[in-house]
N, C-alpha and C positions, 0 to 999 in steps of 0.2 A: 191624711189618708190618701186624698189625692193624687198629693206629690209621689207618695212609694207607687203608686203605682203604672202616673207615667213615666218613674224611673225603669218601671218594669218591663210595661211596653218600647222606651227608649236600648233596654239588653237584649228584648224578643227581637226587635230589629236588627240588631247589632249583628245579632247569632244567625239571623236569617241568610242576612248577606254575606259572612262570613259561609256560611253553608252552599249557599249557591255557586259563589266564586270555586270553591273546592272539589264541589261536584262539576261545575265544568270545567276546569283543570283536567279533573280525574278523565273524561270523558275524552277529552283532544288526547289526554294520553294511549288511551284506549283506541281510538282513531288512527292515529300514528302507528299502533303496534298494528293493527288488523291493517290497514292499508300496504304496511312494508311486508307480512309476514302471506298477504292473500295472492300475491304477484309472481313468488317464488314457485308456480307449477311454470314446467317450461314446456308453453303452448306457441306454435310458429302456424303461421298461413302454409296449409297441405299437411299437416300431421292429422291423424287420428284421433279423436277424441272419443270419451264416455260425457254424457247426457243426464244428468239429475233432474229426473220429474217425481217432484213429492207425491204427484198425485196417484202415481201407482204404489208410491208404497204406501199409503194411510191406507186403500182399502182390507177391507180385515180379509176379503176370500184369497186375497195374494199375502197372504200374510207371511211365506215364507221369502217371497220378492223382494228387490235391494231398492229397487226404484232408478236403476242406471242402465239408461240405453243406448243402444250405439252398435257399433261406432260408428260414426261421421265425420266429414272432413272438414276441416278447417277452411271457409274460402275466405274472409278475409277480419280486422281485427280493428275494432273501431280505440281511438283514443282512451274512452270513457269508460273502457271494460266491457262493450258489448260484443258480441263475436255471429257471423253470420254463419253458417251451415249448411250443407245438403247431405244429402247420402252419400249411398257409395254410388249409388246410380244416379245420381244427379239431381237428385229433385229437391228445391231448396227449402230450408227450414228458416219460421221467421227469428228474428235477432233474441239472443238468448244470452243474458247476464253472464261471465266468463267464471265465477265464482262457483255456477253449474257445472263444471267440467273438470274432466281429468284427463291426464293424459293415457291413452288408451292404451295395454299392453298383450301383445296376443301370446295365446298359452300353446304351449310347443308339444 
């Protein structure tokens, strides 16, 4: 009785590992797709951007609000994705993840 069922415990392993390995697979895959496909807005040092702060759209009295502010300037664009900002009048905003932004289009 024994033996079945460290044969058991020997397949629950097995499967374990076999699962883990697959889920991190699956995940660098995922990784790769989000990394190549988050790069593709084309943001340059001096264009206009829009501003993503969740925090104005989750409250429920702005419930019709999109939660994008702006625009702001681009001053400059760090390696790792972070991006620094000021306004239009100059006053600088601290470093803000570039995944928050879009490229800002004015309506005519």
């Amino acid at each position: 009785m024994s033996n079945i069922n460290m044969n058991r415990l020997h397949q629950l392993e097995e499967k374990r590992t076999i699962a883990d390995s697959t889920l991190e697979k699956e995940q660098m895959k995922r990784k790769a797709w989000h990394d190549r496909n988050l790069w593709k807005t084309e943001i340059k040092e001096g264009s206009l951007v829009l501003l993503y702060q969740p925090s104005l759209y989750n409250k429920k009295e702005k419930k019709l609000s999109t939660g994008w502010t702006g625009p702001y300037n681009v001053k400059e664009i760090f390696p790792q994705g972070a991006v620094r900002l000021s306004t239009l009048e100059g006053t600088q905003i601290p470093l803000v993840n570039r995944s928050r932004l879009k490229p800002y289009q004015e309506t005519k």
